[in-house]
Structure formats: C-alpha cells, structure tokens
N, C-alpha and C positions, 0 to 999 in steps of 0.2 A: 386300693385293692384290699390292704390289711383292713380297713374300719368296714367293707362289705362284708367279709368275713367275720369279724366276731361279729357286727348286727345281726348276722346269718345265725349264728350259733344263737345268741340270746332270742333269738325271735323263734328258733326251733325248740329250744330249752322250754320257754315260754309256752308257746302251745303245747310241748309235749305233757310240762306240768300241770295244766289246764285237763287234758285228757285225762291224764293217770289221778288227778283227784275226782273227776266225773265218774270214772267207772266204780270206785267202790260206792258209789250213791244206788248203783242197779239193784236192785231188790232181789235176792234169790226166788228161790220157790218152792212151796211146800205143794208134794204130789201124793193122791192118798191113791195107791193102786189095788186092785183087786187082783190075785197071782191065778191063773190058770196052771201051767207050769214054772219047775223050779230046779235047778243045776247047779251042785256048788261048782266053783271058780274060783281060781288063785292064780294072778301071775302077779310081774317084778319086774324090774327093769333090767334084770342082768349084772347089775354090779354087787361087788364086793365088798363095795368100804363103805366110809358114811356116807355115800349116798347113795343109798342102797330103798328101794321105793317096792314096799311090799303090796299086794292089797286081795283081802280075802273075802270072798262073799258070796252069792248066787247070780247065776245069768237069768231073767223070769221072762217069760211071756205072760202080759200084764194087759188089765185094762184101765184106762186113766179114770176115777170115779171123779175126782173133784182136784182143783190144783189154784192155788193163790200166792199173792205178795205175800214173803216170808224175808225176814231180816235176817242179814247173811251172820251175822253177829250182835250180841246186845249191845253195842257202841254204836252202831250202823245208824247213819242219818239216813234214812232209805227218800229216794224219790220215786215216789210209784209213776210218775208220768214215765220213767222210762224204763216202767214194766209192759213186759210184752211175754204174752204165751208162744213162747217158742215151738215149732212143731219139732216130739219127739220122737227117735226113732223107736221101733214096733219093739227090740230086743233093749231090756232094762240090764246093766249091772248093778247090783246092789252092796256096795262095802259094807261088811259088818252084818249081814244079815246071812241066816242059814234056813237050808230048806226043811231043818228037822221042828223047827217054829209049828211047821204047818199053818200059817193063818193065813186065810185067805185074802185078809185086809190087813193092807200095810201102810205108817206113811213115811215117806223120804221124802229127804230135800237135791232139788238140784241148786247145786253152788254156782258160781260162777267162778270160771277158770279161765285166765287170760294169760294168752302166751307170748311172747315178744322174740321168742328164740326156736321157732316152729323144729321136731325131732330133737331136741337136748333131753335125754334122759335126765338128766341129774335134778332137770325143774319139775315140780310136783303137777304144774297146769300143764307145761308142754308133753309129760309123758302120761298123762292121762287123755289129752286132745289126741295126741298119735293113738295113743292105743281104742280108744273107741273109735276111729274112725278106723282104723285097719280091721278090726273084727266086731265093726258096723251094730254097737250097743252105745246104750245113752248110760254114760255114769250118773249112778245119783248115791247119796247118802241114807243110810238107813236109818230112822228115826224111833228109838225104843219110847214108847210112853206105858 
C-alpha cells in the first residue's frame, strides 16, 4: 500500500511538472484595438496588507483590428503551435491606460493567467480570473509605444 502511494505521488508530481512547464511556453498576445468608448476603472481586492492587488485603467468598448503571437516575456521560449485566438469578450479592461489619451488606436497585450487556487484574492491570476469573470470584461495590458 505504502509503495502505491508514494508511485502515486511521483507519477502526480511528475505530470504536474510536465504541465506547469508547458504552460509558460503558450504565447501571449498582442491586441491592437480601435476604442469606440472609454471609462476610467479602478478596483482591488480588498485587502490591507502586502497583498493588497491594486489595478487602475479604463473599461472600453473596442473593436479587435489585428491580434498575434506575442512573447509573454523576453526569456519566453514561446511555442506558437499552442497559440490559439481565444474568443474575447465584447467589454475590454485595460491596466494602465486612461481615457484622457483619447487615441483611438491602442495596443495591449493579453497575458496569460493561470490559476490553481480558483477565488484567492491574495494570487494575482486568480484575482483577476474572478474579477473578470464576475463583471464579464477581458483584462488585457496596455501597451505604451
């Protein structure tokens, strides 16, 4: 019984490590939007202490002009085979961007954010997967050039 269990363990261990280095190979994505409308936005997770998860920006209604494999970082061994255009939703947040820009043409990146701990505020993926799904916007990053 004892030696099925730790097999169990390392053979779990195993593929999970398997998994968790596959996923930073997914390519982020770069999204070049056209803003129709534009609303600044600020929420937080609530907390007080160090982990305390700020984010400031605009909500937009936006039209997708163009969107590709973008490297989630300059270390990224990116595999584009397991790039895929995710369908996004219609309302954009945008971090770090403000409606007083006015440009019609913007680009962001959407990250990739993976949660293992689904509602934990305190993780920076899981409290932004809760919060965009709860008031049904797609977080992306705003991208200054």
């Amino acid at each position: 019984m004892i030696k099925k269990c730790i097999f169990l363990f390392f053979f779990t261990s195993i593929v999970h490590a398997k998994f968790s280095a596959s996923v930073y190979e997914i390519p982020c994505e770069k999204i070049v939007l056209e803003v129709s409308s534009c609303e600044a936005y600020t929420f937080n997770n609530g907390l007080s202490n160090d982990s305390y998860l700020n984010f400031e920006g605009a909500v937009l209604d936006a039209r997708i002009i163009s969107r590709e494999a973008s490297k989630c970082h300059d270390s990224q061994k990116m595999d584009l085979s397991k790039y895929k255009e995710l369908k996004l939703l219609p309302k954009k947040f945008v971090n770090n961007y403000s409606c007083s820009e006015e440009k019609r043409r913007i680009t962001t990146y959407r990250k990739n954010y993976f949660c293992d701990t689904p509602g934990a505020k305190t993780i920076k993926a899981c409290f932004i997967s809760s919060i965009s799904r709860k008031k049904s916007f797609q977080f992306l990053e705003y991208y200054q050039d």
